[in-house]
LUMFI-753354 format. One record per residue (C-alpha): residue number from 0; residue in three letters; x, y, z. Coordinates in nm, 3 decimals. Layout:
LUMFI-753354
(NUM,'ALA',(X,Y,Z))
...
This chain:
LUMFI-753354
(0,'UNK',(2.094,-1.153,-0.157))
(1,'UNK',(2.033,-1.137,0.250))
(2,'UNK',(1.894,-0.871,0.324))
(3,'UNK',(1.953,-0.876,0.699))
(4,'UNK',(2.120,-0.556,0.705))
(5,'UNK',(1.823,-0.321,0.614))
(6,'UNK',(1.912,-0.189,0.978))
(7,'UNK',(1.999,0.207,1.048))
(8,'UNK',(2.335,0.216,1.176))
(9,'UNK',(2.245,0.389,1.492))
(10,'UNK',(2.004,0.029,1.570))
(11,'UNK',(2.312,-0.151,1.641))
(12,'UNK',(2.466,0.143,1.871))
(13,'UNK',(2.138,0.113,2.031))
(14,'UNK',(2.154,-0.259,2.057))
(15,'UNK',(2.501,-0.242,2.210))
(16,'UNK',(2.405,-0.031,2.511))
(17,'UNK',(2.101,-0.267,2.577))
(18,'UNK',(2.378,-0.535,2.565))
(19,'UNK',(2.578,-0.336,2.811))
(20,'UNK',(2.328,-0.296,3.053))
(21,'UNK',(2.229,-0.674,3.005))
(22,'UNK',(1.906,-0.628,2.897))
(23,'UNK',(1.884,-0.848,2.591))
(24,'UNK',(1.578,-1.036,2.738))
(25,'UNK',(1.414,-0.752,2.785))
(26,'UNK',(1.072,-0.770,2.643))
(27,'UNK',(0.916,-0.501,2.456))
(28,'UNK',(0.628,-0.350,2.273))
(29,'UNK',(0.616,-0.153,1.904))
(30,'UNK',(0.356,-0.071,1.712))
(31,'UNK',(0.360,0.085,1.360))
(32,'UNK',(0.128,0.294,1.281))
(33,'UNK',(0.080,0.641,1.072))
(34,'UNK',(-0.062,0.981,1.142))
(35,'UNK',(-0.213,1.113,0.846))
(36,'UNK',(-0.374,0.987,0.527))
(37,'UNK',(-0.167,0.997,0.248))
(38,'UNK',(-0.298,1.232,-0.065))
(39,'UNK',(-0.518,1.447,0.165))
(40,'UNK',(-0.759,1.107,0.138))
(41,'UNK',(-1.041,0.934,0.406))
(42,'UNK',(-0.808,0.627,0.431))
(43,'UNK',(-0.534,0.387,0.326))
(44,'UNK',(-0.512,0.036,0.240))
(45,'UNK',(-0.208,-0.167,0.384))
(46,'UNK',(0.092,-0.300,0.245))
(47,'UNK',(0.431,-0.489,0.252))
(48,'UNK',(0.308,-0.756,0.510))
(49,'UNK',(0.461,-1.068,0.276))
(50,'UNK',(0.809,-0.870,0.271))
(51,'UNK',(0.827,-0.878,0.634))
(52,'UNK',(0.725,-1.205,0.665))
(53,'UNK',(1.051,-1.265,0.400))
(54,'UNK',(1.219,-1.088,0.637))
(55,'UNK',(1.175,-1.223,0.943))
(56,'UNK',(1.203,-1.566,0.794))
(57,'UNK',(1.543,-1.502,0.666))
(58,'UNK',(1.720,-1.304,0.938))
(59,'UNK',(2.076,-1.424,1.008))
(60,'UNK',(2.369,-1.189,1.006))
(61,'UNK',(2.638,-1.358,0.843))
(62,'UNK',(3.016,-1.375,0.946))
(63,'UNK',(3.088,-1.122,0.665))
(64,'UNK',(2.838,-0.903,0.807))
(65,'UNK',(3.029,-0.938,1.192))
(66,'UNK',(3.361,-0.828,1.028))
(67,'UNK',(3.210,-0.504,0.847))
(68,'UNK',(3.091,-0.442,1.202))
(69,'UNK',(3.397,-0.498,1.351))
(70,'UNK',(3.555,-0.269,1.116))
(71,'UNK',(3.429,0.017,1.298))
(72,'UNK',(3.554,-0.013,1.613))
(73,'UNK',(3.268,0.043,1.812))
(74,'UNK',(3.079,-0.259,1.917))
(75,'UNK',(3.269,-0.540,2.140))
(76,'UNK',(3.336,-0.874,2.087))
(77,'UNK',(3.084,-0.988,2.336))
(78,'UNK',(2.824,-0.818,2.117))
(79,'UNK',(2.941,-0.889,1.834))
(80,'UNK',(2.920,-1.311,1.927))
(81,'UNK',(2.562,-1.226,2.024))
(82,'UNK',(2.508,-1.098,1.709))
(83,'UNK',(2.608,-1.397,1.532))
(84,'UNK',(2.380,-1.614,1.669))
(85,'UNK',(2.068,-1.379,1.659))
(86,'UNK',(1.718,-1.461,1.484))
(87,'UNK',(1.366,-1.312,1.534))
(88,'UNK',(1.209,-1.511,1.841))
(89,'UNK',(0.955,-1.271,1.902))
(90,'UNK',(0.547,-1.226,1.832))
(91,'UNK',(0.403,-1.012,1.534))
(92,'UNK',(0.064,-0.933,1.500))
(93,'UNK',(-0.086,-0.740,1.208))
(94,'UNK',(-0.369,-0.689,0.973))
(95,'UNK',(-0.384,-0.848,0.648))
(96,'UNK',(-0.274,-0.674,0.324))
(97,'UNK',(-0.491,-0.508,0.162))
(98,'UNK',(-0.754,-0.419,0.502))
(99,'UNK',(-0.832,-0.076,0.449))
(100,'UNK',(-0.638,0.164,0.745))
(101,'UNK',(-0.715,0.463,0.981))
(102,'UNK',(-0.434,0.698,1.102))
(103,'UNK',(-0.322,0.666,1.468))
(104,'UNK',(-0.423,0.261,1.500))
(105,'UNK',(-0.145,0.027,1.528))
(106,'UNK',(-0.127,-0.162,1.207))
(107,'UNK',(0.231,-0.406,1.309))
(108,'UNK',(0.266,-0.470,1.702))
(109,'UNK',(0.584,-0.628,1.734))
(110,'UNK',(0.651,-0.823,2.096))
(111,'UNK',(0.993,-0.906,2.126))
(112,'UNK',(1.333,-0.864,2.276))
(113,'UNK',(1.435,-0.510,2.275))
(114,'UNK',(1.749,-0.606,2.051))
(115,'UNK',(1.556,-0.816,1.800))
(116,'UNK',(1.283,-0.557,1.786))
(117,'UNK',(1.492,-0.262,1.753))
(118,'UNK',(1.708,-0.398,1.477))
(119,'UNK',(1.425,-0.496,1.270))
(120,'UNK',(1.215,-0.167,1.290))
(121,'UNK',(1.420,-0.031,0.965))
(122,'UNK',(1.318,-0.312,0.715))
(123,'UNK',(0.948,-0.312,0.878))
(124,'UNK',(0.897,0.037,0.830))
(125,'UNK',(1.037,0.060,0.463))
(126,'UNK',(0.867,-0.286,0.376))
(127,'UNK',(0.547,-0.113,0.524))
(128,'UNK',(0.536,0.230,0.411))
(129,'UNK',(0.630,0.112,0.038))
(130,'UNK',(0.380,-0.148,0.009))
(131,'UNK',(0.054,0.068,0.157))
(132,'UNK',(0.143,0.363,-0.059))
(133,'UNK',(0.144,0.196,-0.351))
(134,'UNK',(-0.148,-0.019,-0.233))
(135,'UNK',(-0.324,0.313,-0.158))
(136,'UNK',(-0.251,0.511,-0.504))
(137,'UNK',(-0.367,0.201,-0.661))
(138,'UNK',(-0.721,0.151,-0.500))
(139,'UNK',(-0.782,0.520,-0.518))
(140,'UNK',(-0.717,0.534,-0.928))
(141,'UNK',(-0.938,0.219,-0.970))
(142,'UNK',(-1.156,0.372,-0.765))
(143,'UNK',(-1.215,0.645,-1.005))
(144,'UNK',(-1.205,0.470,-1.306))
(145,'UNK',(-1.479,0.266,-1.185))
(146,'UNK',(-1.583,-0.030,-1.440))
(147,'UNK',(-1.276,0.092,-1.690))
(148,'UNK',(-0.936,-0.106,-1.650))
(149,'UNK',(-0.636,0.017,-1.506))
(150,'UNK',(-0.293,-0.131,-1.641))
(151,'UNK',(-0.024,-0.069,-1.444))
(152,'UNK',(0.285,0.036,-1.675))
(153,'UNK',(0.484,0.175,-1.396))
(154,'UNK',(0.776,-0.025,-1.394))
(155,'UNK',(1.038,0.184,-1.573))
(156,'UNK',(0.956,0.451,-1.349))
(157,'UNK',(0.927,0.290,-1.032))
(158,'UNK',(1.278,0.324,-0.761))
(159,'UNK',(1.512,0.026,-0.866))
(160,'UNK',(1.441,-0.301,-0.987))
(161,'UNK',(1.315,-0.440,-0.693))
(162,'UNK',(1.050,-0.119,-0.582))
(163,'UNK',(0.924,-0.198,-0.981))
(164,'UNK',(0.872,-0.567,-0.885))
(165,'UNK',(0.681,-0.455,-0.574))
(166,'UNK',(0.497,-0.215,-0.751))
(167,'UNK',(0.315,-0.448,-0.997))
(168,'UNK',(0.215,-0.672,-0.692))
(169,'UNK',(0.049,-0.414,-0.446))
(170,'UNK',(-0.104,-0.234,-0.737))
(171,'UNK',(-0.248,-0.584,-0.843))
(172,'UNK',(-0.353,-0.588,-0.498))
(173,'UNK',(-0.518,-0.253,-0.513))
(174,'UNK',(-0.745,-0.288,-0.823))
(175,'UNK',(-0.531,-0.316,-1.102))
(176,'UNK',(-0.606,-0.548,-1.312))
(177,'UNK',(-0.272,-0.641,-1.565))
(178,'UNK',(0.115,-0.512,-1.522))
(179,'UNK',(0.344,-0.427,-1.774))
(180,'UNK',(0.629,-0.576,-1.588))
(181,'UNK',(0.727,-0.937,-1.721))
(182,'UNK',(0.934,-1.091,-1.426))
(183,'UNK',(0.628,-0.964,-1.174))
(184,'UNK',(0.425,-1.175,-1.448))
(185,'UNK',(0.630,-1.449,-1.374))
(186,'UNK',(0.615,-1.423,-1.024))
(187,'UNK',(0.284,-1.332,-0.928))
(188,'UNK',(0.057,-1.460,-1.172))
(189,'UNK',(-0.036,-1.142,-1.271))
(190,'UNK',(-0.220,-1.095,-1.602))
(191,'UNK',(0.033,-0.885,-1.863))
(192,'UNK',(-0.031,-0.594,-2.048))
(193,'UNK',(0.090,-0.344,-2.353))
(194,'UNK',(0.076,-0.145,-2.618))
(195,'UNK',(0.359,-0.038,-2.826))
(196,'UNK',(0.637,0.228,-2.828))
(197,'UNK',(0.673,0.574,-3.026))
(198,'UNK',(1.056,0.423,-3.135))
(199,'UNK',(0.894,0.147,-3.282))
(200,'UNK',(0.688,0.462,-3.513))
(201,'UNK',(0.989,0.655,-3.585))
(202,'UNK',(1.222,0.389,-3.636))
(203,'UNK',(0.975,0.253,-3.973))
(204,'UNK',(0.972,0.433,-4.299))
(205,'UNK',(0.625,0.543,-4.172))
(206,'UNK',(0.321,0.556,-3.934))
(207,'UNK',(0.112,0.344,-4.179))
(208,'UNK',(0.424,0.083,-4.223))
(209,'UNK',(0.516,0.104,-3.869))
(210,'UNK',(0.140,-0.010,-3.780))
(211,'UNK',(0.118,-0.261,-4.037))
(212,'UNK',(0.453,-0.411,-3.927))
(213,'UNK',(0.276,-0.479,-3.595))
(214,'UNK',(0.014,-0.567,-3.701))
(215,'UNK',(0.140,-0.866,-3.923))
(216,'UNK',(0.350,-0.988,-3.574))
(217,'UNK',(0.083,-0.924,-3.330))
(218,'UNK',(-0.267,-0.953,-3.496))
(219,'UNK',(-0.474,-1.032,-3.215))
(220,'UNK',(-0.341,-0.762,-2.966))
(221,'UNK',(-0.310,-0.486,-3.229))
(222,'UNK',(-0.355,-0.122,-2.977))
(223,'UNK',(-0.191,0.139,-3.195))
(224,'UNK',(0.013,0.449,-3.066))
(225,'UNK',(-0.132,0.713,-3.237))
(226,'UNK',(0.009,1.055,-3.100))
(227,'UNK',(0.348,1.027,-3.298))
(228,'UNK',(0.292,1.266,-3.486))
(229,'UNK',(-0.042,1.423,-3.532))
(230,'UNK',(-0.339,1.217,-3.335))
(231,'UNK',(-0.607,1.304,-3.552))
(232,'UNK',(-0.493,1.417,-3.890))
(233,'UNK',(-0.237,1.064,-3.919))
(234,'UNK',(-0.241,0.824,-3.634))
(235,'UNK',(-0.603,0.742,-3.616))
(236,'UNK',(-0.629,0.699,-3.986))
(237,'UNK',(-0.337,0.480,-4.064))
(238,'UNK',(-0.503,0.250,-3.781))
(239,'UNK',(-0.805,0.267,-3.999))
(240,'UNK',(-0.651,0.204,-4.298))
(241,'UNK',(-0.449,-0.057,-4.131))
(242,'UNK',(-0.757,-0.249,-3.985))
(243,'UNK',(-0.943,-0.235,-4.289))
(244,'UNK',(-0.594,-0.323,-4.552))
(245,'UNK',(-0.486,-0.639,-4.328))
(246,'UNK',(-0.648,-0.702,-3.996))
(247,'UNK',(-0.999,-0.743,-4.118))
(248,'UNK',(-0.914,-0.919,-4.459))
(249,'UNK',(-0.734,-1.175,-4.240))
(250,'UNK',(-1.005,-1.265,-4.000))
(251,'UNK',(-0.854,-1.001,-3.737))
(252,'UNK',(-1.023,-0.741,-3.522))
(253,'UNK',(-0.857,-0.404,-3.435))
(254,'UNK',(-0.879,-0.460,-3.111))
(255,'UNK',(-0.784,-0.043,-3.012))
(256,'UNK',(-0.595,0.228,-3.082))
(257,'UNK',(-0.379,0.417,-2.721))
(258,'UNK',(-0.340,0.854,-2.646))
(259,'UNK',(-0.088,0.917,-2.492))
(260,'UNK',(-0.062,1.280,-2.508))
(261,'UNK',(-0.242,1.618,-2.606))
(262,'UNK',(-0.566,1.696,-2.514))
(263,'UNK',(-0.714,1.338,-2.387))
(264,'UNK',(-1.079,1.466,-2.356))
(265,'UNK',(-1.096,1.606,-2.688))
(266,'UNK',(-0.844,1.363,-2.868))
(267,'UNK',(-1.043,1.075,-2.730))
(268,'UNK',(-1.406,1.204,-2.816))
(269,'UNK',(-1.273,1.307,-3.180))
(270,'UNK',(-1.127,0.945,-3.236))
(271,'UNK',(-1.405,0.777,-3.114))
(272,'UNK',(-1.632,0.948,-3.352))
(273,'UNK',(-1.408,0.847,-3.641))
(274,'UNK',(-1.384,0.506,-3.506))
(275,'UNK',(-1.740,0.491,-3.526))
(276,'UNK',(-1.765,0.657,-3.876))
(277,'UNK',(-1.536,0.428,-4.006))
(278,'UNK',(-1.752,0.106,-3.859))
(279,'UNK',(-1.546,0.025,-3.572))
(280,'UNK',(-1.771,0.052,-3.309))
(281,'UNK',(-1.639,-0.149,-3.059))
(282,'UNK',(-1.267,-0.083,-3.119))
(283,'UNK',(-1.161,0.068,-2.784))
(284,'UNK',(-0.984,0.368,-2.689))
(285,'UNK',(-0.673,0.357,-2.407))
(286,'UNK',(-0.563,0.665,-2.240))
(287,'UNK',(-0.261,0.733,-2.085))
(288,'UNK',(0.033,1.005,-2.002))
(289,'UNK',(0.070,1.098,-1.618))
(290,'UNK',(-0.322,0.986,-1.495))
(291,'UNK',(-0.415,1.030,-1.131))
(292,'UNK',(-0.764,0.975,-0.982))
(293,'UNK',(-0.816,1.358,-1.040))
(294,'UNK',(-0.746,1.337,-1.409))
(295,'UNK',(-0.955,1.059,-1.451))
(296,'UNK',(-1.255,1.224,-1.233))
(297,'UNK',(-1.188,1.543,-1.479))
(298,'UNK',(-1.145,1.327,-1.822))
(299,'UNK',(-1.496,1.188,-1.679))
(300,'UNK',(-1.690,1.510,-1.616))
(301,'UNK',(-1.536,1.652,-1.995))
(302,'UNK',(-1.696,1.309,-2.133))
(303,'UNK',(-1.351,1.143,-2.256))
(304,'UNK',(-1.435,0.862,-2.450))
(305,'UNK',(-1.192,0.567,-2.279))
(306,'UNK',(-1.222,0.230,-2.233))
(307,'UNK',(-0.871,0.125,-2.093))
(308,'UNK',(-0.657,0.333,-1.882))
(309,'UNK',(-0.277,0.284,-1.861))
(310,'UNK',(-0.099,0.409,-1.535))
(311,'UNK',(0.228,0.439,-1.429))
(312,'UNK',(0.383,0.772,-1.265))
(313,'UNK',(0.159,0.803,-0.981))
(314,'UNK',(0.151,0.407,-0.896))
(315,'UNK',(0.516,0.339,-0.912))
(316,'UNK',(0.666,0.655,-0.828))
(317,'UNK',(0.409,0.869,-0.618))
(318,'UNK',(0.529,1.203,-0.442))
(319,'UNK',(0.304,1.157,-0.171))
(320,'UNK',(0.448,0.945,0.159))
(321,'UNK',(0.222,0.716,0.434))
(322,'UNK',(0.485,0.840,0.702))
(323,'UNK',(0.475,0.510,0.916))
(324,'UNK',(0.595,0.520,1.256))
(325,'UNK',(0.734,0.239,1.475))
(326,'UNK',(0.685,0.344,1.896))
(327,'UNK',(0.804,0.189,2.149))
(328,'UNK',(0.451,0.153,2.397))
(329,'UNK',(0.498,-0.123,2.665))
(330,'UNK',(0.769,-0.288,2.829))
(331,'UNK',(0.758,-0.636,3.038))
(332,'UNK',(0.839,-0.631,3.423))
(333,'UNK',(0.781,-0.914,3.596))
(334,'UNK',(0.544,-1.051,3.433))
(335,'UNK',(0.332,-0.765,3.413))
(336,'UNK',(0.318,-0.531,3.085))
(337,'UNK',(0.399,-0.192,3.157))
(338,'UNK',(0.266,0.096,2.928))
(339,'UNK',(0.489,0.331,2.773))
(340,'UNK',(0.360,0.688,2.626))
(341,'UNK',(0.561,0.951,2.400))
(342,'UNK',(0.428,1.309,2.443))
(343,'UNK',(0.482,1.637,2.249))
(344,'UNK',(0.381,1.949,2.200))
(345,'UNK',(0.184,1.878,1.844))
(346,'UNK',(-0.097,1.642,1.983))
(347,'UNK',(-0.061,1.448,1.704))
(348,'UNK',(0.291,1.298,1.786))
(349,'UNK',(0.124,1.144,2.150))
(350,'UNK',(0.121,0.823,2.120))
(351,'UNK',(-0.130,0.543,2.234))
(352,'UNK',(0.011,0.376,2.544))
(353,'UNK',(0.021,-0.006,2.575))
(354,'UNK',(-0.049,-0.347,2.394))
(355,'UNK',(-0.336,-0.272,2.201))
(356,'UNK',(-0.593,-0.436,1.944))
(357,'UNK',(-0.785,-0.296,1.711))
(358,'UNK',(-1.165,-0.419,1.647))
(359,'UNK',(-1.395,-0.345,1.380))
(360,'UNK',(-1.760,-0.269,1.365))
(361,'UNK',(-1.933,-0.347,1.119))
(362,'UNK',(-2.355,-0.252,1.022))
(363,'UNK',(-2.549,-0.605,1.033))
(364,'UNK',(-2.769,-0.563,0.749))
(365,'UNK',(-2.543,-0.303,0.537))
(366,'UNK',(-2.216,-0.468,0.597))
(367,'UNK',(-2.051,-0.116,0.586))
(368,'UNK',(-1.739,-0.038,0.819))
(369,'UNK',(-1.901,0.216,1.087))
(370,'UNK',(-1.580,0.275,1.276))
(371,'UNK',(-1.336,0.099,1.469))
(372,'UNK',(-1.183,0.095,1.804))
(373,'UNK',(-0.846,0.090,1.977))
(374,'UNK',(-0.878,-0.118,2.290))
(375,'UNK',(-0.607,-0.289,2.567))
(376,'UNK',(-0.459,-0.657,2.485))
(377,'UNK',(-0.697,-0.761,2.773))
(378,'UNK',(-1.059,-0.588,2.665))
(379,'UNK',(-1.311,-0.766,2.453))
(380,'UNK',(-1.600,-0.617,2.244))
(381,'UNK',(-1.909,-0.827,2.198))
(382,'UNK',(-2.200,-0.852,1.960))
(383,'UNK',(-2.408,-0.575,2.194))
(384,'UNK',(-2.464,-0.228,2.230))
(385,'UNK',(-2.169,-0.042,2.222))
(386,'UNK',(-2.107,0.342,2.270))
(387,'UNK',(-1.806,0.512,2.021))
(388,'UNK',(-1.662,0.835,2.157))
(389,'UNK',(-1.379,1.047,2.003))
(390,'UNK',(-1.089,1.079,2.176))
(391,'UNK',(-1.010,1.444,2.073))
(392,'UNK',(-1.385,1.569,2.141))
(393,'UNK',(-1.522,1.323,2.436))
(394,'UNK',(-1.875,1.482,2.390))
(395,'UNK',(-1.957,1.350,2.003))
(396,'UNK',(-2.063,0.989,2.096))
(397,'UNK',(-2.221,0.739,1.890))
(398,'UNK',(-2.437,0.406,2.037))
(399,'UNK',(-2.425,0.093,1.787))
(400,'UNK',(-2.689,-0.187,1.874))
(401,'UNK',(-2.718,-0.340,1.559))
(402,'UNK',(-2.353,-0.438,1.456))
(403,'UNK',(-2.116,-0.725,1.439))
(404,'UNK',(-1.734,-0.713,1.519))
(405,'UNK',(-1.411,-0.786,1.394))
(406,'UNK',(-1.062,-0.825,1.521))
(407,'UNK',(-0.827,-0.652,1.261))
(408,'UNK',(-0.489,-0.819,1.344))
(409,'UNK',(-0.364,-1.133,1.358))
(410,'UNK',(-0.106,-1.358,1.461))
(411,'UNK',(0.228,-1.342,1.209))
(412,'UNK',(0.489,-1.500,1.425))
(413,'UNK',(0.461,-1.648,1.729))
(414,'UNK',(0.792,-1.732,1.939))
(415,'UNK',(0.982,-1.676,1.603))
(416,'UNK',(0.765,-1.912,1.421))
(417,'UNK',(0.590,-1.809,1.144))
(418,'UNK',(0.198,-1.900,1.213))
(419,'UNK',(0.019,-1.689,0.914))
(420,'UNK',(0.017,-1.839,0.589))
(421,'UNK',(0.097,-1.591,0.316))
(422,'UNK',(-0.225,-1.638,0.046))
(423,'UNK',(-0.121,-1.590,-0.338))
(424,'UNK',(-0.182,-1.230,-0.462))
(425,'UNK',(-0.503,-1.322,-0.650))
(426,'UNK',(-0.665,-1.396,-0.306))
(427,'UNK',(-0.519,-1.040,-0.161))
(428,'UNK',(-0.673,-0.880,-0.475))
(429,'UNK',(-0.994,-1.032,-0.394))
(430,'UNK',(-0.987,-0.970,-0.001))
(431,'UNK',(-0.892,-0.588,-0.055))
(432,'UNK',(-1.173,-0.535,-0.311))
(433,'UNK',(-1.439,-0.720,-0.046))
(434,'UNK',(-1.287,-0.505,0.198))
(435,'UNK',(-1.271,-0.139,0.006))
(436,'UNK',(-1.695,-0.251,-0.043))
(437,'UNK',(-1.766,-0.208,0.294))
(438,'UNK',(-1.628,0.122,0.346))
(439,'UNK',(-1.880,0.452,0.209))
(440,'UNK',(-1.853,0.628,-0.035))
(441,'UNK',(-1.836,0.962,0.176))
(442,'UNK',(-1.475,0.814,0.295))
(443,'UNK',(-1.368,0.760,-0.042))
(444,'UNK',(-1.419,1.065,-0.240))
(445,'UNK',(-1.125,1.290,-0.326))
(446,'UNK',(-1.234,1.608,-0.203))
(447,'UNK',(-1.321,1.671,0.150))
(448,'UNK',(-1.373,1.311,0.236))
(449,'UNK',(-1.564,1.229,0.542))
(450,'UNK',(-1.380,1.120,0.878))
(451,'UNK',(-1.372,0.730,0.969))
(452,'UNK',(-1.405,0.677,1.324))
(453,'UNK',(-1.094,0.557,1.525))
(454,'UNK',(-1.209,0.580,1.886))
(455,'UNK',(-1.031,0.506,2.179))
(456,'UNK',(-1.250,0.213,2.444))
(457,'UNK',(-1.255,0.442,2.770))
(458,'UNK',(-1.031,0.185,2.973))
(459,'UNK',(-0.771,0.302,2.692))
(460,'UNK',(-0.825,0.679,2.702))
(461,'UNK',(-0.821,0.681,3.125))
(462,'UNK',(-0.487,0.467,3.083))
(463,'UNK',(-0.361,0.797,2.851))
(464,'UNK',(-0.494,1.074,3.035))
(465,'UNK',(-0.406,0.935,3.329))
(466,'UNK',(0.003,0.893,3.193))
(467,'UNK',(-0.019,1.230,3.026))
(468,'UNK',(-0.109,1.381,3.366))
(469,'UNK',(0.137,1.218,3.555))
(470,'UNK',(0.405,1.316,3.333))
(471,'UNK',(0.296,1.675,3.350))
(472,'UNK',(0.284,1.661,3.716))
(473,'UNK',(0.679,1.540,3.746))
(474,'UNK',(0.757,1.772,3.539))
(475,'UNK',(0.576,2.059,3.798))
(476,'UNK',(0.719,1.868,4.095))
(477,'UNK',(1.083,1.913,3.941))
C-alpha cells in the first residue's frame, strides 16, 4: 500500500497557495523537535527514522490519488499536474535511532522546497513521535528491570496491525530483548517469546491436564500460567506435579512457571519458596499484568522474586505522548539563509531560529554525556575548552576542558537521494544500549530526575534575542 497520502488535508491547501504565488522553488528550513520529556522523565530516546526513510523513498502520488483531489474542487489543474510529477528532492539530516534526546533540540531538519517539505511534515511527525515513544517506554522499563528480561507481549494491544509491528521493533531497539509478535519475528530478526493462555486452562478438563497437555507438545519451553484459578493453593502445584509426573521422567526441565495477576510481590515470593521446597531451584518465575518501570521499582523494593518480566500495555499502547513539533526556522533568499523565529506568550513555544546542529560533549576519561549544544549550520566546536551557559538563566555557566565532541545528526537524503544506510535492528539495539551507558544515572531515575544540559552557543542565543527584540519593537512602532 503507498502511503503517500499520510498528508493533513490543509498541507495541500497550503501547497496550492505557494503554487499560486509561484514559489515552489522556494527553499526552506524545518526542524522537528519536542518540548517536554515524555512520562515526567530526564530524557527520550529517538524513533521512527527507518519509516521516514520508507517514506521518502517511496513518495509518488498516483493518478488515483490526483482524481480524489480533483474531486474536491479546490486545487487547479496546474497544481494538480505539479503534483503528479512530485518526489522528495530535498536534504534531511537527523540523529540516529536510538541516540538518546533533549527537549527543544532539533532532532529532523528537513531542507527542501516549501511544497515538498510541507506535504511531508504529517508522515514525519507521526513516523517520529510513534517510534521515540515507544523507544522511550521501552528503555525506561529495561532500565528498571536491570539484569531481568523484558518480553515484549504488546502486540494485541498495540493501535492496528501496523503500530503492533512497529512496536516489537523500537521496543527491540530500546532494551527488550524477545517479542511476542510472529510477523515482527519474521521481519526483524527478533528473538520470539511466550507463555501460554488462561483459554488453553479452562478449555481442558483441568489445570493439571491442561499443563500436562502442554507439556507433552512443548517440553522444552514448558512456562505454566498459574493464576487460573487459585495461584498458590492449584496452579503452582499442578506445575509441580507436572514437572515431576512427565517433564523430569523424560529428560525435561521445567523451565518456569508465569503470574499474571494478584498480588505479584507476595504471589511470587510464596511460589518461589515452594519451587525451592519442591527441588526446583532454578525453575524461574515470570511476572506480568500491566508492569511499568514504577511497578517494577516497587515489586523490587517488596523483594518479588522474578526472573522474567513480560510487558505489553505500557510499550504498545502508552498514555503518555512525545508531542513532536515540525517549525518552520529559515528560509533561502538569494543565496543567503534567512532565520525564521515563532514567538508566544508561554516561553516554551519560542522557537530556535535558523539552520542549526546539534553537538555533543562528551567526559574524556568517563565517557559520560555532559551536555550538548545547539549551534548555527556555520559554527564548529573543537576538542578545547569550552564554556556551557543556559539559555533561560545566562548566569549558571559551566567550562569543559577535558572533553571530546560529537555531531548528533547526520546526512539522510541529500538532493532526494538517500545517503544513510539503514543498519539491521540488532545493530540499533546495540548502538542505543552504548548510547543510554553514557548518560548518568541522576538523568535516568524516575523521580525528580536531574536536568541534561541543552545550551544554546552565544552566536545562537544573540541571533534569538536579537529577533525576539525586533519583533517586539514592530510591534511598539505599530
Amino acid at each position: 500500500m503507498n502511503n503517500t497520502l499520510m498528508i493533513d488535508f490543509y498541507e495541500f491547501t497550503m501547497a496550492q497557495t505557494y503554487f499560486d504565488k509561484n514559489e515552489e522553488n522556494k527553499k526552506v528550513y524545518f526542524d522537528i523537535f519536542y518540548r517536554k520529556n515524555p512520562f515526567n522523565g530526564g530524557y527520550a530516546v529517538s524513533g521512527g527514522l527507518d519509516n521516514i526513510i520508507d517514506y521518502i523513498n517511496n513518495f509518488k502520488i498516483s493518478d488515483k490519488d490526483i482524481e480524489y483531489l480533483r474531486s474536491f474542487n479546490k486545487f487547479s489543474d496546474s497544481f494538480l499536474k505539479y503534483l503528479k510529477n512530485l518526489k522528495f528532492t530535498g536534504d534531511i539530516y537527523a540523529v540516529k535511532d536510538g541516540t538518546v534526546i533533549f527537549p527543544n533540540e532539533p532532532v529532523i531538519t528537513v531542507r527542501a522546497n516549501i511544497i515538498e517539505a510541507q506535504l511531508i511534515e504529517t508522515a514525519l511527525l507521526a513516523s517520529f513521535n510513534h517510534g521515540t515513544l515507544v523507544t522511550t517506554a521501552a528503555k525506561r522499563i529495561v532500565n528498571a528491570a536491570k539484569e531481568v528480561p523484558v518480553m515484549e507481549f504488546g502486540a494485541r494491544r498495540a493501535r492496528g496491525i501496523d503500530s503492533a509491528i512497529d512496536v516489537s521493533k523500537y521496543s527491540y531497539v530500546g532494551g527488550c530483548t524477545s517479542t511476542s509478535n510472529t510477523i515482527a519475528g519474521i521481519k526483524y530478526n527478533i528473538p520470539l517469546s511466550g507463555t501460554m493462555a488462561h483459554s488453553m486452562i479452562c478449555d481442558a478438563d483441568s489445570e493439571y491436564k491442561a499443563f500436562l497437555n502442554y507439556a507433552k507438545s512443548n517440553p522444552d519451553n514448558c512456562i505454566f500460567l498459574v493464576d487460573t484459578f487459585d495461584t498458590l493453593k492449584s496452579g503452582v502445584p499442578n506445575a509441580i506435579k507436572v514437572a515431576n509426573d512427565y517433564l523430569l521422567p523424560n529428560g525435561y526441565k521445567f523451565k518456569g512457571i508465569r503470574i499474571d495477576s494478584g498480588d505479584l510481590a507476595y504471589l511470587s515470593k510464596e511460589s518461589r519458596k515452594m519451587l525451592d521446597d519442591a527441588g526446583f531451584n532454578d525453575t524461574k518465575i515470570c511476572l506480568s499484568n500491566g508492569l511499568d518501570e514504577n511497578i517494577i521499582n516497587s515489586l523490587k523494593e517488596q523483594g518479588a522474586c522474578f526472573d522474567l518480566l513480560g510487558v505489553g500495555d505500557n510499550i504498545s499502547a502508552s498514555k503518555e505522548r512525545v508531542g513532536g513539533v515540525y517549525k518552520l526556522v529559515a528560509i533561502e533568499e538569494n543565496n543567503q539563509i534567512i532565520p525564521k523565529i515563532k514567538i508566544s506568550n508561554d516561553s516554551i513555544k519560542t522557537i530556535n531560529p535558523g539552520f542549526k546542529k546539534v553537538y555533543r560533549f562528551y567526559d574524556k576519561d568517563t565517557n559520560y554525556a555532559l551536555g550538548d549544544v545547539i549551534v548555527l549550520h556555520d559554527e564548529t566546536i573543537l576538542d578545547k575548552e569550552y564554556t556551557l551557559f543556559s539559555p533561560i538563566c545566562e548566569w549558571k555557566k559551566t567550562t569543559l576542558k577535558n572533553f571530546y565532541v560529537r555531531e548528533l545528526q547526520e546526512p539522510i537524503f541529500i538532493n532526494g537521494k538517500q545517503v544513510y544506510e539503514i543498519s539491521s535492528v540488532n545493530d540499533r539495539r546495540e548502538y542505543c544500549c552504548n548510547e543510554f551507558n553514557t548518560i548518568y544515572p541522576e538523568i535516568k531515575r524516575l523521580n525528580n530526575p536531574h536536568e541534561y544540559y541543552v545550551d544554546l552557543s552565544q552566536k545562537l542565543y544573540d541571533l534569538k534575542n536579537k529577533m525576539i527584540n525586533d519583533i517586539k519593537i514592530k510591534k511598539l512602532v505599530r
